[in-house]
Structure formats: C-alpha cells, structure tokens
N, C-alpha and C positions, 0 to 999 in steps of 0.2 A: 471520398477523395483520398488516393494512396498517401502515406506520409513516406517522410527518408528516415533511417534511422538517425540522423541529427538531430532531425526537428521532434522525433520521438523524444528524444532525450532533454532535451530544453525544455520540450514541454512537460514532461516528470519531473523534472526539475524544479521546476515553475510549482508544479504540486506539491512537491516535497517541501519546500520553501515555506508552504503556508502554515507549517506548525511543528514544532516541534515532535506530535507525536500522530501518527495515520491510526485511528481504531480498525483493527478487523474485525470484522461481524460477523458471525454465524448466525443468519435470522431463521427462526423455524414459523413464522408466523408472521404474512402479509401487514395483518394487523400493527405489530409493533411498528412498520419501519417510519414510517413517517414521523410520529410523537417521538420515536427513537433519535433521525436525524436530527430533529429540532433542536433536541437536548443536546445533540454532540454539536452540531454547528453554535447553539446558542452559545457552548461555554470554550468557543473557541478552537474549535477542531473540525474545520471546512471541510478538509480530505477523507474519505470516507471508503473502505475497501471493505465490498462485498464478497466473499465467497461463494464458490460457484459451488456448497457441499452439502445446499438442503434442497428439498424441490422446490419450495418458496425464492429461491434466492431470486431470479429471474425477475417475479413480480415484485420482490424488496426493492430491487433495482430503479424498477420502472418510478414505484412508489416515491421512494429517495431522490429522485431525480426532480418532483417537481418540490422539492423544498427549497426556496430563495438563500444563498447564501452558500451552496453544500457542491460538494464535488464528489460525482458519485463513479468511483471504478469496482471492475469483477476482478475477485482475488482464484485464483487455482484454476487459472486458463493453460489447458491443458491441449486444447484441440483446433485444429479450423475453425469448426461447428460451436465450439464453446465462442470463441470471437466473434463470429458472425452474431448467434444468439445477444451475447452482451454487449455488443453495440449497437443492435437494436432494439435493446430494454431501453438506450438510456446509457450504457456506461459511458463517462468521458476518458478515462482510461484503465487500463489493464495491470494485473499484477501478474505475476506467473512465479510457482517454487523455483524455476530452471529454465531453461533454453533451449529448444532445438529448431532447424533452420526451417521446418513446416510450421511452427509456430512463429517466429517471427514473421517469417514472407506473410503469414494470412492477418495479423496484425499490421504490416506495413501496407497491404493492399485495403484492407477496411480503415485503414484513417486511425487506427485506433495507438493511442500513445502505450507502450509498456517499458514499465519497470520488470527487465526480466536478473531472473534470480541466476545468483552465482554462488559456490561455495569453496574454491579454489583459485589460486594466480591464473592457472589457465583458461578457467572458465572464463574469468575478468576479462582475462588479453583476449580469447577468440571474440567476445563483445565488443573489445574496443575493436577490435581488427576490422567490424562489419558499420560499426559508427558508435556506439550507445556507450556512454562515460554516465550513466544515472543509472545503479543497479540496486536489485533488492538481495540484501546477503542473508542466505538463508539456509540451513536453520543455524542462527545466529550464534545461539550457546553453545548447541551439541559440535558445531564447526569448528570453533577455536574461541568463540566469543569475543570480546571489545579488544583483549591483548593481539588477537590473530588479526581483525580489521585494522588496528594502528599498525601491524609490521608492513600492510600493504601500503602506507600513502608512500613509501620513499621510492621503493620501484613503482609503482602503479600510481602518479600523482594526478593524474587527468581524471581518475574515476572517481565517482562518490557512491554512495552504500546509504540503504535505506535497512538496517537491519532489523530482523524479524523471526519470533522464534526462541521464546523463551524470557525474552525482552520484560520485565514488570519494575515496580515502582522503587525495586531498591537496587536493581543494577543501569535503569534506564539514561542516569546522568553520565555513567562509565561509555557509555557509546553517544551521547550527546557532546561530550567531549572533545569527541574525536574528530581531526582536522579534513579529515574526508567521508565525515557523519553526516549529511545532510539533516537530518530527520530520522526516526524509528517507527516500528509499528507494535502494535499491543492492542492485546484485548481487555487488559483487565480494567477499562474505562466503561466497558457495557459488560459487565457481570451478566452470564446468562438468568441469574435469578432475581435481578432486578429488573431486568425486562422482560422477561416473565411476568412479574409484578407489576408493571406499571411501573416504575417507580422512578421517573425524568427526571426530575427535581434533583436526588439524587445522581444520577447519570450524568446531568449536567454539570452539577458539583465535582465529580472525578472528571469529566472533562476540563475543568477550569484550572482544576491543579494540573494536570497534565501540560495545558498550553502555556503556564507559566514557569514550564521546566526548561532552565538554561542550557543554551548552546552554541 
C-alpha cells in the first residue's frame, strides 16, 4: 500500500523515538542475526538497520524480522529493486545515504517508510519541500559533525536528523543533545568480532549502555 511522504516521516519518527541509538549492521552470516537481534532488542535497542552491503543481508532481514519486540529496516537503499527486494525480506522501514527522486517514488509506492539521508541545507529543504522533516544526516562527522547539525535547527526547525557516520561512544551524547537530534546510528554496539564470536551477552551489555544514553 503507497505511503505519502508525511506518513513516511511520522512513521521514522515513530522509530527513531525508540531509542536513543539505531545499531547498523553489517551481517555476513544468516546465522548470526537472530541471537544478534535478540541481544540488541534485549538491551533495549528495537530499531535495527540492516545494510544492504553483504549477500546475506536479505536473509538477515527476513531472519530479524521474526524476533518479538525488534524493528527491522535496510540500510544503503540505493535502487527501486533494492526497495522492492527489502520489503519483501521483511523490512519495516528504509535507510538510504541520500536521496534522489527514483528512490523515493519506489519507496512511496512500496509502502516502505524512509529515513532518507541529507548532508547539506539544501538537500534538507528539497526533502522538506516534497514532505519528509525525519532525516538521516550523513556522513555525520566528515559533514560538519554535531556543530554543523545544531547551526540547522534555527533555519531548518521543522526537520529532525538521525545522524550517522562516524558517530561512537565518545562523541555520541554531542549529537544526542541536539534539539533537532532525534536519535543516532552506530555500530560500535555489534562489534563485527563479537559477533563473529558469539558473543550476545556481551552485545547485549553495549546495547544497554547505549539505550541509556541521554537526550
């Protein structure tokens, strides 16, 4: 069912809302994602963005999706075919690095919620211009980082920014901050070598501090 770019946006919203911090994943191994979700939904981190950048991601997706509690979207939606594909693994919504207007149209026609990425005022304004005030600011650091996201709320107050992109656990409160911060994304909550390992218990533990990071 087509969505509008409004109810896109409410709805990312809505996901961004649920935690202070979105894990991005790069799964190379069907295997992990399940015991993986578990551990990040366990310690408090529902929202869950899969990248579209191993051949596994697909069946992560699907995998992730039937865990109770977890909200599973494709991160580096790049194409028509990439949407179509991810929302029939299973994703509930979309990330994308950027924006152009064949990718949203095949997101707004598949139903599919997206956080689409900006890294400038004007990339902001042409998303507000089409409906979407829920963006993903990316790449976070190399852009202008948390100083460059607070110069936007005075002109650009309607928008909020999910930033992404260099984001870890000692700059992570510097954009938590920020009055048009909804939320951030990071990976350093799933270490690729703790999941590699096994090692949930753990995973779950870095997810915990994570969701109890002020904002």
């Amino acid at each position: 069912m087509p969505i509008t770019p409004k109810d896109a946006s409410a709805r990312a919203r809505d996901i961004a809302n649920a935690a202070p911090i979105v894990p991005v994943l790069v799964v190379e191994d069907v295997a992990h994602a399940k015991p993986l979700a578990e551990a990040l939904v366990a310690g408090g981190l529902p929202a869950l963005e899969v990248t579209l950048r191993t051949p596994a991601a697909l069946d992560v997706i699907r995998a992730m999706a039937e865990v109770p509690g977890g909200m599973v979207g494709a991160g580096t939606l790049l194409t028509p075919a990439d949407v179509k594909a991810a929302k029939e693994a299973g994703a509930t919504f979309g990330v994308s690095p950027g924006a152009t207007d064949i990718l949203l149209d095949a997101c707004e026609a598949e139903g599919l919620p997206l956080l689409p990425g900006a890294a400038s005022a004007s990339e902001a304004m042409a998303l507000l211009e089409r409906g979407y005030d829920m963006l993903k600011f990316f790449p976070a650091e190399a852009a202008g980082g948390a100083k460059f996201i607070g110069s936007l709320a005075s002109p650009l107050p309607q928008i909020s920014f999910c930033p992404t992109g260099g984001v870890n656990p000692q700059n992570a409160t510097d954009y938590l901050s920020l009055a048009n911060v909804v939320c951030a994304g990071g990976s350093w909550v799933a270490p690729s070598k703790l999941v590699k390992d096994g090692a949930w218990d753990q995973i779950e533990a870095l997810a915990k501090e994570a969701s109890l990071l002020p904002r």
